[in-house]
N, C-alpha and C positions, 0 to 999 in steps of 0.2 A: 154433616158427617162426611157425605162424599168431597165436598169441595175440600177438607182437613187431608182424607185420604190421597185426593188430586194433587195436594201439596208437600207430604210425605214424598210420595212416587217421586215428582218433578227434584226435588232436593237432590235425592240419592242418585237420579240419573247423571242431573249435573255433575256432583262428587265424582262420579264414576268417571266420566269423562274427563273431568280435569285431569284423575288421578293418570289415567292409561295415558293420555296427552304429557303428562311430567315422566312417564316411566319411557315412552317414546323418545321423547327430547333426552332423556340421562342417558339413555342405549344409543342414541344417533350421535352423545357427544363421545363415549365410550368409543363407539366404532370410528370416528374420527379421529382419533387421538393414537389410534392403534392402527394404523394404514398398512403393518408388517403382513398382513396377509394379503394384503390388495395385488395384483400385478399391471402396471402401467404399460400402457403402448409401445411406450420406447424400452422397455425391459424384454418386452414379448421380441421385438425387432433385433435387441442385442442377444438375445438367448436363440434368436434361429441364425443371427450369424455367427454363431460359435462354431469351432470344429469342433465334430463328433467325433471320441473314442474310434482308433480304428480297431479293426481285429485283428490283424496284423501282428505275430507273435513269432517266439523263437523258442523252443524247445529248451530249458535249463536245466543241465541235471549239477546235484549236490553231492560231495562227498563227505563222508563225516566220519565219526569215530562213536563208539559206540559205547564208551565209558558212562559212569554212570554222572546224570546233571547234579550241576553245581547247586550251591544253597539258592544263587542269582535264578535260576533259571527255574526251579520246583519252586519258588516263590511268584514265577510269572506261570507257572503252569505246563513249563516247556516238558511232554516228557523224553523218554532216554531214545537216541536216536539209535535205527535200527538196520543201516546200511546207504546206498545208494541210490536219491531222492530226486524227482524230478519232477518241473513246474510247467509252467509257462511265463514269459517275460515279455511284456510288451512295449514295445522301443518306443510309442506314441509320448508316454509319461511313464512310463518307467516302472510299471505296476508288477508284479510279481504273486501269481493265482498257482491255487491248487498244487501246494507242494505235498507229493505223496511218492510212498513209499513203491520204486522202481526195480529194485533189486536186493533181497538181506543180505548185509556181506557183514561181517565183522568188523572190517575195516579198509575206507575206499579211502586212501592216503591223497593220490593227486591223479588228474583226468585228462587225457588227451583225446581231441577231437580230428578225425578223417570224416569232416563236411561232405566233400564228393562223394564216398562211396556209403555216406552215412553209419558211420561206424566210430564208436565209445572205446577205447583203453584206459584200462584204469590201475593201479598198482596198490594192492592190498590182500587183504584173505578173505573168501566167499564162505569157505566151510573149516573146520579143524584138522580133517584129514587133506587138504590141500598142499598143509606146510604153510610156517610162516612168511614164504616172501613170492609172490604170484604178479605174472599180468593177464587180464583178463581180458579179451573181445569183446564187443557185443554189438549186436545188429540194431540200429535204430528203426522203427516203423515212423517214418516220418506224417501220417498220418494222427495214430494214437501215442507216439512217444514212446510207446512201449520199446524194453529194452530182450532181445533173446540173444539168447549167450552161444555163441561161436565154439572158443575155446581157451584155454590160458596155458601157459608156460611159468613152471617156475620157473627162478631167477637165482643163481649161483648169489650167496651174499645175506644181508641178513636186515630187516627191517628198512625196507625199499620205500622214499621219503617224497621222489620227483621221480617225473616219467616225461620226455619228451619225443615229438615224431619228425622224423624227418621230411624238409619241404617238400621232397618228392613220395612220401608216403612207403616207404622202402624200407627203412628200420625204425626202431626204436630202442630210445636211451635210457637206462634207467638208472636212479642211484639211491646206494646203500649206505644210511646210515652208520648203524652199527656197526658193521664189517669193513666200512671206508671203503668201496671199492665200486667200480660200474661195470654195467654189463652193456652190450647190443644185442637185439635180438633183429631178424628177419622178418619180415611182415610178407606175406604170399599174395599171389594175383587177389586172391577171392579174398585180400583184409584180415585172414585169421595168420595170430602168429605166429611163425616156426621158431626156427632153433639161434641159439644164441651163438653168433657168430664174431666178438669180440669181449672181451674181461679185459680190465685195468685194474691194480693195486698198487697202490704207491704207499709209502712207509714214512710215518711223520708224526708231529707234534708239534704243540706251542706251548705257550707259558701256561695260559689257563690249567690248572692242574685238574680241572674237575672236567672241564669242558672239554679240553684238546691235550688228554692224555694218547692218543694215537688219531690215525686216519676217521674223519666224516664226512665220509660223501653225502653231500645236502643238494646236488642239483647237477643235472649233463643239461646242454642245449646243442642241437644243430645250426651253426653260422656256415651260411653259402657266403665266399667272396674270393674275388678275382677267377671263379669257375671250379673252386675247392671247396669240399664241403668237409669243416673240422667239427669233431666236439669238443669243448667247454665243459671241461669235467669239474667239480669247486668243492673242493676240502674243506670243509672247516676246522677239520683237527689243526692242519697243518698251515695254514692262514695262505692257500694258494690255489690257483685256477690252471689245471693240467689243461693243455692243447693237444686233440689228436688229429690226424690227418685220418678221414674214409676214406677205405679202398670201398668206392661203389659198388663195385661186382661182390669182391669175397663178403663186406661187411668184416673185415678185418681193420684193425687201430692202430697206428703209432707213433712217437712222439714226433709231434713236428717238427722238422728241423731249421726252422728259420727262429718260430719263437714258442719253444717247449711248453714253458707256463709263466703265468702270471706274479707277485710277489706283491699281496697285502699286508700293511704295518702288525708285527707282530702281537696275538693278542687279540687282532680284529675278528676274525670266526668271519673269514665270507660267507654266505646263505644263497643267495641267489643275484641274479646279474641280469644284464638289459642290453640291447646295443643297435647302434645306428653304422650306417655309411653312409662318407659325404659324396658329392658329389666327383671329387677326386681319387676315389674308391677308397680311399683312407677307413679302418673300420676303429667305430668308437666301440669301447663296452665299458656299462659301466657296473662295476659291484658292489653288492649290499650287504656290510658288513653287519654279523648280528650281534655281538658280543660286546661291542663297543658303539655303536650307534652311528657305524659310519659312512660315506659314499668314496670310494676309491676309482678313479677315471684312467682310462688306459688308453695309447691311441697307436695302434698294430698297421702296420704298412706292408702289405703282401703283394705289393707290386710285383718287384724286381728280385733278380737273385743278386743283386751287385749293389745293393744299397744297403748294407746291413748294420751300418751304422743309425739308422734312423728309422728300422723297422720296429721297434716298442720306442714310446715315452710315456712314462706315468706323471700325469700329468698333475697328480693330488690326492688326496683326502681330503673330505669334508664331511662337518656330521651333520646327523639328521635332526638335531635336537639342540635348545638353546644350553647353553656353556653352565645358566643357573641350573639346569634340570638335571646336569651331567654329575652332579656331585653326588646323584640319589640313586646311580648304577649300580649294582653291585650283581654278581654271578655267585655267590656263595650258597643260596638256595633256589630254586626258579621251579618254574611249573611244570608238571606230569598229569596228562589225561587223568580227570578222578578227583586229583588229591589238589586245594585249592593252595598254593604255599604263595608265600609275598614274593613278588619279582622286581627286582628292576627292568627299565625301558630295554627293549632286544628290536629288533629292526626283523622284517620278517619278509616282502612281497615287493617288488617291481615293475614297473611296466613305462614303457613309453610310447605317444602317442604325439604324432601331424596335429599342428595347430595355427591354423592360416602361413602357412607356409612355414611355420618354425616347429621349432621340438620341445615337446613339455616330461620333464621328470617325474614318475608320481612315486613315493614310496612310504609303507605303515610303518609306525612305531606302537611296538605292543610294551606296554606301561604308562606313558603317557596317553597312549589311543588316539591317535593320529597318522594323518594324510599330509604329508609334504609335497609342496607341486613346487619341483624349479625347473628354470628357464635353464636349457642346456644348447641352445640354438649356435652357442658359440664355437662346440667342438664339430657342429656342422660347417664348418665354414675355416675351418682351418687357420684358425686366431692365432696371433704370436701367443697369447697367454689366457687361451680358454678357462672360463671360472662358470660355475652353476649358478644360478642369480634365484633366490629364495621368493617364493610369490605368495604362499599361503602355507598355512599350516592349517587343517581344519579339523577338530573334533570329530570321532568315528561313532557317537554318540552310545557308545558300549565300550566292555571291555576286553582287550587281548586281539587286535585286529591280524590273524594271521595271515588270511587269503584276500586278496581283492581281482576285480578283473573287471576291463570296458567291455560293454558289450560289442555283439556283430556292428550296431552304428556307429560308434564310439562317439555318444551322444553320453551315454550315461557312465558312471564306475559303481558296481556291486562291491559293498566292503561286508564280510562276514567276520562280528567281533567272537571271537570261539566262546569266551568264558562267561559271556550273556548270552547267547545262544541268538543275537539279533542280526540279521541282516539290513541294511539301510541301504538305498539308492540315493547316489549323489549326482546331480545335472553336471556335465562337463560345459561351464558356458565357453560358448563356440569363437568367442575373439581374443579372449584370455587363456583359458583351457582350465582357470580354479573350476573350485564345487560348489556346488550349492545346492542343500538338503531339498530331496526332491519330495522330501513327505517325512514328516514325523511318527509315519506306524511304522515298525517294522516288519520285516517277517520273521517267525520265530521257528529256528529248527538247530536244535543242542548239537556241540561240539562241530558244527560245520567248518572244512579246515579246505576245500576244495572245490571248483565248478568249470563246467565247460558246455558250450551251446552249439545248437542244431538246427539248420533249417525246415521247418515243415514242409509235408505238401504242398502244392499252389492247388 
């Protein structure tokens, strides 16, 4: 009986052991077949010589409108934006943290930046009793980002669209939609604005019956050249770009008198405009037609008083969009903060940017949602027959791309499509100047239509 029980025991240990010994060997092939979680010597070696994230950022603030989100955007969650927002961007990879809510305003239209004395303008309405058409101050704390408010100026005019500062931080430009008209205002030692010291109105129209039944001022800029600093006032009612000469002192305007304004194909609706000087102080500017999809190039010689024969040549039109896509324009209905209506392609944002030594065009098409990059290096250089040379067209990856802007490195371009509520960062590569999607998240914040950056503490 014991020797039987002795042999029971012995079987079952065996079994036993076989069994653990097969379930060992199926787990060790398991584990081997599966190495994703393993990490190798040479993996550990390539992952310490990566560069680490610096921290290294820049202050971002957003401007936006405060109408209520589109179906796009309360379908991704976005909700209704609530004034003037701001992040941080970091020029490493292009990342884009913590956008929150900096200022309530009802409506921050467009942003200008006084970097040195760390100070925000911004042109829009903070409260109801302000009146519709304001510029606002504000103190940056380069520290926390935090924005405190100085003080604002209304603005003679009516639904104020573009705000720009002068090089020397001395005035500011502003212009008026609805009312077609611009203003100058003073800007004081201590960065808070004073009083408005220039008004322009010019009286006009084009064909568009809907669009450009009178004056739309859509954008002023300050151009410093040959030691005069003019503004660049752009109608789009009127399909034309006013020249004024600044009296420095008064902050007083008036019509240049070598070359008054500019003169875009009628019909075009200029929007806003870019501009270089060559080396021969020849100044280029180029304009961004939005009505028609166009780029119109202009090239101003402020030399001399005795060459006046050869101080404007408009050098062209060209569009920003292929000749198939042009069939599908149309201005007969188009989009209002709110209310989502079918549009055709409008051209809407500018910029140009140094690229190995040459000049790269960037500009949005809202409809198709696009970034156009051309080669304009030829009206640097004073060509018998400077032409734009087309390099990329790249997807904004949303829709209604109205605002875009390089950052302080001009490594990266911020495109904010308005009517998806997304922002995307695109790589400027550095030998070409195209784009290339520097991340497929976006960041999400409704009807964003403007931005402008700040340097932090050190």
């Amino acid at each position: 009986m014991l020797k039987k029980q002795c042999r029971i025991i012995l079987f079952f240990s065996l079994f036993s052991l076989t069994t653990i010994y097969s379930l060992l060997a199926e787990n060790r092939n398991n584990f081997v077949e599966q190495p994703k979680n393993q990490t190798t010597i040479e993996e550990m070696e390539e992952n310490q010589n990566k560069p680490q994230k610096s921290d290294s950022f820049y202050w971002l603030y957003l401007g936006t409108s405060t109408a209520e989100p589109t179906k796009e955007m309360k379908m991704a969650g976005i909700p209704k934006s609530e004034g003037l927002y701001a992040a941080r961007f970091y020029p490493e990879d292009g990342r884009i943290e913590n956008i929150h809510l900096a200022v309530p305003m009802r409506s921050s239209s467009f942003i200008a930046m006084d970097d040195e004395k760390g100070i925000l303008y911004v042109v829009g309405q903070a409260q109801p009793e302000d009146g519709d058409n304001n510029v606002y101050a504000y103190k940056i704390d380069r520290k926390t980002g935090n924005l405190t408010y100085i003080n604002h100026q209304s603005v003679k005019g009516l639904h104020g669209c573009h705000l720009s500062l002068h090089p020397k931080r001395t005035f500011l430009a502003v212009a008026n939609y609805s009312s077609g008209d611009f203003a100058v205002l003073r800007i004081n030692s201590d960065g808070s604005i004073g009083e408005m010291t220039g008004f322009v109105k010019k009286e006009g129209n084009g064909p568009n019956q809907r669009r450009q039944d009178s004056a739309k001022g859509h954008a002023a800029y300050f151009i410093e050249n040959q030691g005069i600093t003019r503004i660049f006032m752009v109608d789009l009612g009127s399909d034309k770009v006013y020249i004024q000469k600044l009296n420095e002192e008064t902050g007083e305007v008036q019509d240049d008198p070598q070359i008054p304004l500019l003169k875009c194909p009628p019909g075009s609706g200029p929007r806003h405009l870019a501009w270089s000087t060559n080396p021969e102080g020849i100044l280029t500017v180029y304009v961004l037609n939005e009505l028609d999809s166009t780029l119109s190039i202009f090239g101003l010689d402020f030399r001399g008083e005795n060459n006046a024969q050869n101080r404007l040549t408009c050098w062209g039109t060209w569009s920003t969009i292929e000749e198939k896509y042009r069939d599908k324009l149309t201005d007969e209905v188009s989009l209002v903060d709110g209310i989502h209506y079918k549009y055709g392609n409008k051209t809407s944002e500018i910029e140009i940017l140094p690229i190995q030594g040459s000049l790269r065009l960037y500009a949005s098409n809202r409809g198709q949602n696009s970034i156009v990059v051309f080669d304009v290096n030829s009206f640097n250089h004073s060509a018998a027959t400077p032409c734009p040379i087309l390099l990329q067209r790249e997807p904004t990856k949303g829709e209604f791309p109205r605002f875009f802007m390089s950052d302080p490195t001009s490594r990266f371009l911020l495109v904010a499509n308005k009517m998806s509520g997304s922002i995307y960062v695109f790589e400027i590569e550095k030998e070409s100047g195209n784009l290339i999607l520097a991340s497929d998240q976006p960041s999400k914040l409704a009807w964003c239509i403007a931005m402008g950056f700040a340097t932090p503490e050190e």
